[in-house]
C-alpha positions in Angstrom: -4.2 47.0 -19.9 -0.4 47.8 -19.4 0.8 44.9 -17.3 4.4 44.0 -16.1 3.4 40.8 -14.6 0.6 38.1 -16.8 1.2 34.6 -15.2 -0.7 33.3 -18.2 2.3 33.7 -20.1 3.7 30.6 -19.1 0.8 28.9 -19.7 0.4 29.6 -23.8 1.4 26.6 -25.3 1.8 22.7 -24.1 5.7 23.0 -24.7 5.7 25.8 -22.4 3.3 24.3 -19.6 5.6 21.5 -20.0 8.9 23.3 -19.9 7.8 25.1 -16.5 6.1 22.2 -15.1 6.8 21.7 -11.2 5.9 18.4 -10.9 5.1 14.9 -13.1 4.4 11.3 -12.0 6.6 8.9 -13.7 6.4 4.7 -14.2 9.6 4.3 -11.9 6.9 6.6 -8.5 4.9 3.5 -8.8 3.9 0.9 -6.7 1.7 -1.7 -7.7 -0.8 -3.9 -5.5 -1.3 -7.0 -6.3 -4.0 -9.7 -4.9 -3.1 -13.2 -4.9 -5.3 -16.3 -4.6 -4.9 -20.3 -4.5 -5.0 -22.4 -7.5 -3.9 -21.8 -11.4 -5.0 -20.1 -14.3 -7.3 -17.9 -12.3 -8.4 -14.3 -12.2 -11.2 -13.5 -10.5 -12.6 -9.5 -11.4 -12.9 -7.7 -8.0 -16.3 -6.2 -8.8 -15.8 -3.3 -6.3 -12.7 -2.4 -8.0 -13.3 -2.6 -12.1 -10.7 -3.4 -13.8 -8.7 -5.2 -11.0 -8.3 -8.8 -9.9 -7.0 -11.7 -7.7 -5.0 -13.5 -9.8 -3.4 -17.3 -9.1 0.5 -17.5 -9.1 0.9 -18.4 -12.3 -0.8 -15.2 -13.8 0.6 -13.0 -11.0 3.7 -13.7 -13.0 2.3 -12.2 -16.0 0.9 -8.9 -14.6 4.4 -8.5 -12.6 6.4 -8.8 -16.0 3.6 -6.5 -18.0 4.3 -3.9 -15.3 8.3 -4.1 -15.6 8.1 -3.9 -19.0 6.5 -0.6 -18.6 8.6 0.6 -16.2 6.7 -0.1 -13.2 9.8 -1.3 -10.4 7.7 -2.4 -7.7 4.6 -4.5 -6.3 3.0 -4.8 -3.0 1.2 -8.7 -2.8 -1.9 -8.9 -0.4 -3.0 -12.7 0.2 -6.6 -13.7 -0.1 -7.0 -16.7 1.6 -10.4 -18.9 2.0 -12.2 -18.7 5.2 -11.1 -22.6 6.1 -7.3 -21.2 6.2 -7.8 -18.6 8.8 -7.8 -18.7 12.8 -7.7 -16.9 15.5 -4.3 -17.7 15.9 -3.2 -16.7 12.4 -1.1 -19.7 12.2 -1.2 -19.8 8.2 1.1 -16.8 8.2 3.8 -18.3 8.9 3.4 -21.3 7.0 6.4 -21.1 4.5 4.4 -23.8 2.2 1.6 -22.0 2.3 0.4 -19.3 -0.3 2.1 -16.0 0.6 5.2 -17.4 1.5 5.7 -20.0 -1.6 4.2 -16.5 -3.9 6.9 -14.4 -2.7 9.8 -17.1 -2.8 8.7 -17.5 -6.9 8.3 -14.5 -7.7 11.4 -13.0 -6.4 13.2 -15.7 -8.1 11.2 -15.1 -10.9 12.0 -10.9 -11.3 14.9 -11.0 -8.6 14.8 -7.1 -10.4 12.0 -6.7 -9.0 11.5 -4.2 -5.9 9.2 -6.6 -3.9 7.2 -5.3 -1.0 4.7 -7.3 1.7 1.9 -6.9 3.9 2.4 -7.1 7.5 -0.7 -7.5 9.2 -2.8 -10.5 11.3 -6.3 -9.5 8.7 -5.6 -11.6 6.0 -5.0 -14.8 8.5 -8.0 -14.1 10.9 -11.1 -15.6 11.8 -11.9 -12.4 13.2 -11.1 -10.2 10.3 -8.6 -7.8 12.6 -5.2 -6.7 12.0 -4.4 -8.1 15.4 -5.0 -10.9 17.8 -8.6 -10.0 19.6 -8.9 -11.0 23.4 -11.7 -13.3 23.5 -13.5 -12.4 26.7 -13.0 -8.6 26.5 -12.8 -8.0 22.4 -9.7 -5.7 23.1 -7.4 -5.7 20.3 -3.7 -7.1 21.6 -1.0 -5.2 21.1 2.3 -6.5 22.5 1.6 -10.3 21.5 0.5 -9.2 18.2 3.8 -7.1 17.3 5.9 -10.5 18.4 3.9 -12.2 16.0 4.4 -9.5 13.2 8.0 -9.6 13.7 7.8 -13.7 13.1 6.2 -13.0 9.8 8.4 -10.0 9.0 11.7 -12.7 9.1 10.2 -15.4 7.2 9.1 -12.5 4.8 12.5 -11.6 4.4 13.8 -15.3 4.2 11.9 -15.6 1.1 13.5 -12.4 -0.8 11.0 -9.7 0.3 13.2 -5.8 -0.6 10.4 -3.8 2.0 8.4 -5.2 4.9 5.3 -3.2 4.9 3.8 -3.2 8.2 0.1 -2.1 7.7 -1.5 -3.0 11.5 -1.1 0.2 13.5 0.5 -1.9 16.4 3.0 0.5 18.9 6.3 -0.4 18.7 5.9 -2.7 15.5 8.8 -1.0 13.6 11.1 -1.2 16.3 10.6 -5.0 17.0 10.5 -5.7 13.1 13.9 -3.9 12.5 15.3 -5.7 16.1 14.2 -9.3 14.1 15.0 -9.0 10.9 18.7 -7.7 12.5 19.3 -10.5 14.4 18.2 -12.4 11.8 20.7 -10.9 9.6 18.4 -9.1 7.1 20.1 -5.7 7.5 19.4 -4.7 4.4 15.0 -5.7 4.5 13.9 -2.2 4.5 10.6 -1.6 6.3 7.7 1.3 4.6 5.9 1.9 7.7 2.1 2.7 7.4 2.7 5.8 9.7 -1.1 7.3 9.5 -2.8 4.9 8.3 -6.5 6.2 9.3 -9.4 4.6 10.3 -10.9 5.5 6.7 -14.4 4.8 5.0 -12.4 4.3 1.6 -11.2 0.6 2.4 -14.3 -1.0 1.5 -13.1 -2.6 -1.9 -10.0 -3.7 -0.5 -12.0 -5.3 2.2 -14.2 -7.3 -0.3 -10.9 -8.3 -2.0 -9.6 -10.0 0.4 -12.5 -11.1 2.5 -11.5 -9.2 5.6 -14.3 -7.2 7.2 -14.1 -7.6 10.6 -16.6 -9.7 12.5 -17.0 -7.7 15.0 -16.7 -3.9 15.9 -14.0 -1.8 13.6 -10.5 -0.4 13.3 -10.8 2.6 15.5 -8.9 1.2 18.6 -5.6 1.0 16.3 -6.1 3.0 13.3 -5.5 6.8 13.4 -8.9 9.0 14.2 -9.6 10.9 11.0 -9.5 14.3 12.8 -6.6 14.3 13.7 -3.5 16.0 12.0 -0.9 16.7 14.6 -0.9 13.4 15.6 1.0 12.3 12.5 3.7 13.8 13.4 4.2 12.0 16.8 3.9 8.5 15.0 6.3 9.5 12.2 8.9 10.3 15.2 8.0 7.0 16.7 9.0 5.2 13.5 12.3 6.9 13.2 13.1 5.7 15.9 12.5 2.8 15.6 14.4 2.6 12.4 11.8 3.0 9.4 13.4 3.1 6.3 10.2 4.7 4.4 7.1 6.1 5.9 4.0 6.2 4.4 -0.1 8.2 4.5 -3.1 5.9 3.9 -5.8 6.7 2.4 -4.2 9.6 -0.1 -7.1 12.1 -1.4 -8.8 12.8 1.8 -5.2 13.4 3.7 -3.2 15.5 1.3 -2.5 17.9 4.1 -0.8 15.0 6.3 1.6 14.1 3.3 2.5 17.2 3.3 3.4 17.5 7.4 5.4 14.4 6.8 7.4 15.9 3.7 8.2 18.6 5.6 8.7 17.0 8.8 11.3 14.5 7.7 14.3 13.7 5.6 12.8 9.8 4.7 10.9 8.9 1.3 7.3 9.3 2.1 5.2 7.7 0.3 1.1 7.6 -0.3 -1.7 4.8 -0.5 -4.0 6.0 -3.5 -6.5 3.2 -2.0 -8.9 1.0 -3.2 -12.2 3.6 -2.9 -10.1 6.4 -4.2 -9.9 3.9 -7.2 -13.6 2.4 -7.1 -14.8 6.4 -6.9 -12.7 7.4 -10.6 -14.3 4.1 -12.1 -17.6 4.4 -10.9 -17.9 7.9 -12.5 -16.2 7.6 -15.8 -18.8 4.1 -16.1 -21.5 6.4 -16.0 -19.8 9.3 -18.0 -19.9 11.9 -15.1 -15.9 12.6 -15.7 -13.2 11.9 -18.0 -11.1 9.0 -16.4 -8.0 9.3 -17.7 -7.7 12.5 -16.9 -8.8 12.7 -13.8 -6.4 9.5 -12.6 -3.6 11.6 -13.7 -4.7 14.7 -11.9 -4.8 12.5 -9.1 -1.7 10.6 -8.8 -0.3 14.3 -9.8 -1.4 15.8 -6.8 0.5 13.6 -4.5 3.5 14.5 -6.0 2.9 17.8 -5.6 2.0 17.4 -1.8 5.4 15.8 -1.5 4.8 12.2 -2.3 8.2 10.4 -3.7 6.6 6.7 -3.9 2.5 6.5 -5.1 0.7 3.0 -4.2 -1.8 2.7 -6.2 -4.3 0.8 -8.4 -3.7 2.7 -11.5 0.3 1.9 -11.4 -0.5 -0.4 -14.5 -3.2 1.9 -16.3 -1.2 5.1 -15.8 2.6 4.0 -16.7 0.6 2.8 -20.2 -0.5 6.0 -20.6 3.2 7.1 -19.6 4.3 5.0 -22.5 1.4 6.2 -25.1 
């Protein structure tokens, strides 16, 4: 065969692959979550989740300086709190002895390099196991009162040296009452990584056993995004520029591709992607049993989010994969 055009040309050797190469995840795309628990010199495996754990402060500081040292800038800390510290009012979040609070204090003076994001959401602090407050008589998830209490724990978030305020709840209007606190607070420069579509997704469950936060009755659906739904992305991502979001953000990742992709080409922000916890537990599970390489298939993964238009990859492999960066 006489042909003008083989595409296999650039694909002969690795140099070439590499030298022609549209996109690569590096250790700096990275955002780490980290799970944090009372007491000391504890780490407690998350069994959903192999190779992860909640760690105590003292050896949060360890994994936070392992993952500078390989080039890993940021973290995202989620609190796990016993059942005896949470309420219906949530009042534990903005106890500024408590854990989350005092954890973010030390660590930023710890690594004040470090890009240091939070969690924004009632779930961790709740009796009832939902991102908001729950009406008693009618179960209804409540918005408005919820987003003033988000905007509380978004200042003293900020107070304690937090770079992003990650508001993960799905409340309307969150953004805009965040950025109107932490301005009047004078924390101009907090930024705030919305969770923009943040679906009501089967792949939480790990997460959920990590931090004890199953709701105790009924689900997410009343405030997280309907998995069908695409175009409705795109209203919520205008919603948070207005508001004044500084990053905006798809949770999960694998299944919803397609929506980082609408919101890469649908705004001039960062966006950036949730590679969650049963995205994770799935890669484990099958390399455990042999079924797939992986190593490989993490970093076809986290590849294919920067090639949807990803610039900033949360994920559970931030430690595993900038090693392999390294190696």
């Amino acid at each position: 065969m006489i042909l003008n055009k083989r595409t296999r040309r650039l694909r002969t050797s690795e140099g070439i692959r590499a030298m022609v190469s549209e996109n690569a995840v590096t250790a700096k795309d990275l955002l780490a979550p980290l799970f944090i628990i009372e007491g000391n010199n504890k780490k407690v495996p998350i069994l959903s989740m192999p190779g992860q754990s909640r760690f105590t402060l003292d050896l949060i500081f360890k994994e936070v300086e392992e993952l500078l040292t390989l080039g890993v800038p940021s973290i995202c800390l989620f609190p796990a709190l016993p059942e005896e510290k949470k309420n219906t009012q949530c009042t534990e979040a903005l106890n500024e002895k408590g854990l989350y609070l005092t954890a973010l204090r030390e660590i930023k003076k710890r690594f004040p390099e470090l890009i240091l994001m939070t969690d924004v959401a009632l779930d961790p602090y709740s009796s009832d196991g939902h991102d908001g407050f729950v009406d008693p008589v009618s179960g209804e998830i409540v918005n408005d009162t919820t987003v003033e209490m988000l905007a509380k724990m978004s200042v003293l978030q900020a107070a304690q040296g937090a770079d992003i305020i990650g508001p993960s709840d799905m409340m309307d209007g969150r953004v805009g009452a965040i950025r109107g606190a932490l301005e009047k607070s004078g924390f101009s420069n907090t930024m705030i990584m919305s969770y923009t579509a943040k679906y009501a997704s089967s792949f939480y469950g790990p997460f959920r056993e990590a931090l004890d936060s199953t709701p105790k009755k009924g689900d997410k659906k009343t405030y997280q995004m309907n998995p069908t739904n695409g175009r409705e992305a795109l209203r919520e991502l205008r919603l948070d520029e207005e508001e004044g979001v500084d990053i905006v953000m798809v949770k999960p990742g694998l299944p919803y591709l397609d929506i980082v992709k609408t919101l890469r080409d649908n705004t001039h922000l960062p966006v950036a992607v949730y590679n969650v916890s049963g995205e994770y537990a799935m890669i484990k599970a099958a390399a455990q049993l042999g079924w797939l390489d992986g190593t490989k298939a993490m970093a076809e993964m986290l590849t294919s989010f920067k090639r949807a238009g990803a610039d900033i990859i949360l994920t559970y492999f931030a430690k595993e994969m900038a090693q392999l960066l390294r190696d």
